[in-house]
BALOBA-1460 file (C-alpha; in Angstrom, 3 decimals):
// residues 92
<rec num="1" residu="x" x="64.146" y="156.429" z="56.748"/>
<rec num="2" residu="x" x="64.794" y="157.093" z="60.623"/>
<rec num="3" residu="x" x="66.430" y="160.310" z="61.296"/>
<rec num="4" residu="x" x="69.373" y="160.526" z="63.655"/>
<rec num="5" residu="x" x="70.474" y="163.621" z="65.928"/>
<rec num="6" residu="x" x="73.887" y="165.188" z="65.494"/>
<rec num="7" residu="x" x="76.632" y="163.931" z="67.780"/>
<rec num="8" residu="x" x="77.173" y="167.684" z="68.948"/>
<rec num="9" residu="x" x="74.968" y="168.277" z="72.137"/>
<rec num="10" residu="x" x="72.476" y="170.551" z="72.264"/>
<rec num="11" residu="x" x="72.789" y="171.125" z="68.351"/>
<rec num="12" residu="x" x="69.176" y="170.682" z="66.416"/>
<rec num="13" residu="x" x="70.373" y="169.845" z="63.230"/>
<rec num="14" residu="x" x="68.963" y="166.222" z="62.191"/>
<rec num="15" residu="x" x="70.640" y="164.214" z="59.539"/>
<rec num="16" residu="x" x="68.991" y="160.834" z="57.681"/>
<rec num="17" residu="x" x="70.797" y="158.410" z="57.605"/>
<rec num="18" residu="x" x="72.497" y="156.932" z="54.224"/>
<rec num="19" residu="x" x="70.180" y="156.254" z="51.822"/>
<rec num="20" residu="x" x="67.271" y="159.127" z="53.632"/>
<rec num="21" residu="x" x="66.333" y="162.540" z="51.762"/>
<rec num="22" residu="x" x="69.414" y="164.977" z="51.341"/>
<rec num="23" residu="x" x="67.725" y="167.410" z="49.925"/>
<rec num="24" residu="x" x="66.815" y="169.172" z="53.505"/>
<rec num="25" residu="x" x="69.159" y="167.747" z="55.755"/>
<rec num="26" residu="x" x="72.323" y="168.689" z="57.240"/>
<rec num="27" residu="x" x="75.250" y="165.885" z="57.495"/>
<rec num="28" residu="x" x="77.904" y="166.837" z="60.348"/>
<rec num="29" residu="x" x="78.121" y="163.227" z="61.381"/>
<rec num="30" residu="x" x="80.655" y="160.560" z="59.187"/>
<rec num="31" residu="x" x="79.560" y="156.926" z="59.266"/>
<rec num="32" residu="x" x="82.584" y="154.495" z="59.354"/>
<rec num="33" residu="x" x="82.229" y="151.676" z="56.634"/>
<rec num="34" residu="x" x="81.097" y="149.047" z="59.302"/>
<rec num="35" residu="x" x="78.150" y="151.619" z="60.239"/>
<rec num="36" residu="x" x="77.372" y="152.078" z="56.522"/>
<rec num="37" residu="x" x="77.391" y="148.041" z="56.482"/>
<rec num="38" residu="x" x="75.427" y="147.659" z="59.052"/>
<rec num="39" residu="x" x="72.685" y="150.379" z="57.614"/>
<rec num="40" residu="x" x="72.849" y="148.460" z="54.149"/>
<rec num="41" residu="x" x="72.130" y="144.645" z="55.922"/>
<rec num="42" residu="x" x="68.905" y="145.875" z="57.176"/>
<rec num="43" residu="x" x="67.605" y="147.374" z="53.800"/>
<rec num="44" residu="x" x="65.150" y="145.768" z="51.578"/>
<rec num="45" residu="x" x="65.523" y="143.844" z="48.853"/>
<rec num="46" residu="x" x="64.114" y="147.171" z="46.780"/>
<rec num="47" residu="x" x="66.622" y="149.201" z="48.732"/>
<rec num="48" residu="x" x="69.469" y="146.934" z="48.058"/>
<rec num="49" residu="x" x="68.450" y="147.279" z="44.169"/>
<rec num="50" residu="x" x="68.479" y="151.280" z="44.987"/>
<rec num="51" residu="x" x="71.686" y="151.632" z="46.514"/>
<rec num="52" residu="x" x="73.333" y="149.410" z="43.760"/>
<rec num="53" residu="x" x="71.816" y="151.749" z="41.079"/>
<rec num="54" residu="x" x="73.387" y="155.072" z="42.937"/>
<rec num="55" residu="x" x="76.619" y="153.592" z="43.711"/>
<rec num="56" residu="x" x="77.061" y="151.804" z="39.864"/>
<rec num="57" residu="x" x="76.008" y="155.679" z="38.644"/>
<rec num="58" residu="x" x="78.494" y="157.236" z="40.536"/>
<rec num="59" residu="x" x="81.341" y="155.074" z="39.459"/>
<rec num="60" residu="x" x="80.024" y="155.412" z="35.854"/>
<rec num="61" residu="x" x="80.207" y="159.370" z="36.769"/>
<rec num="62" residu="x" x="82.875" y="160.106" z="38.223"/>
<rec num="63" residu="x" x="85.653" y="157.406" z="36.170"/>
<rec num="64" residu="x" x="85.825" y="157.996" z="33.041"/>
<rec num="65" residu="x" x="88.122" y="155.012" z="32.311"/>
<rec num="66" residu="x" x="84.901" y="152.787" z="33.526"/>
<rec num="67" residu="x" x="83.142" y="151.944" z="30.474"/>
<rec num="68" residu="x" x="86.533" y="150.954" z="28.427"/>
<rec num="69" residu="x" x="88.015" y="149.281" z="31.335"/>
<rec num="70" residu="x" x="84.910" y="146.830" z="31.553"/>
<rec num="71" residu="x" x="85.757" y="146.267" z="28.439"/>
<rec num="72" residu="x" x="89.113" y="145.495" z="28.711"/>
<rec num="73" residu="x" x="88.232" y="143.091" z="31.520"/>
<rec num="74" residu="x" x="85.302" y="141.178" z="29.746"/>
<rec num="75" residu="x" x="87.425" y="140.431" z="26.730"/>
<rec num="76" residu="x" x="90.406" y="139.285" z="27.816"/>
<rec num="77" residu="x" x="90.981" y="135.431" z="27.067"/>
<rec num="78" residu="x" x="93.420" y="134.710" z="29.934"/>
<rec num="79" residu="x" x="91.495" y="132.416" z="32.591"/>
<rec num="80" residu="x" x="94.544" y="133.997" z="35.219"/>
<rec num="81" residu="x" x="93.053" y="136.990" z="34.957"/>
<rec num="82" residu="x" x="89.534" y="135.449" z="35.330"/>
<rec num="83" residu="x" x="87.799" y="135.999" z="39.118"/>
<rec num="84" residu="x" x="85.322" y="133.473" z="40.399"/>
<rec num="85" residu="x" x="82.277" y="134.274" z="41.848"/>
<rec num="86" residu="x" x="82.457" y="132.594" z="45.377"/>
<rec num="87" residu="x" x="86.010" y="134.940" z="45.526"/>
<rec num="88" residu="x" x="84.226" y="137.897" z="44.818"/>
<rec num="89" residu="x" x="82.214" y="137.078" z="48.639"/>
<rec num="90" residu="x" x="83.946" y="139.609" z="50.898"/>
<rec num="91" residu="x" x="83.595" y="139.144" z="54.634"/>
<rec num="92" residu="x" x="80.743" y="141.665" z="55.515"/>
């Protein structure tokens, strides 16, 4: 992962950038979601599989309504509540 300098001037604290090693590092800088995007498009296919682990985990971690709302959503019988897949394409 490529390491990035700190906004501040003159400040040698390094940060990596999204998906790089947290333990050491020191994050003053916030990514917008379009930088975040933009860091993601660029990732390997590996990577890509990586980041969709974390991010599933985290949802599964930190809702606890997850796991019986998936539920809820894979059993219900009404196609108006159904979501294709070509809808679920956002513009990245």
């Amino acid at each position: 992962m490529r390491d990035v300098r700190s906004e501040n001037p003159g400040t040698r604290q390094t940060q990596s950038s999204a998906l790089g090693n947290q333990g050491d590092s020191v994050y003053s800088h916030v990514m917008s979601v379009e930088e975040i995007k933009k860091e993601i498009a660029v990732l390997s296919e590996d990577e890509r599989h990586e980041l969709n682990s974390f991010l599933a985990n985290l949802e599964i971690q930190t809702d606890s309504d997850y796991w019986s709302r998936i539920r809820r959503r894979l059993n219900d019988p009404d196609p108006n509540h159904w979501i294709e897949a070509k809808n679920l394409i956002t513009n990245a």
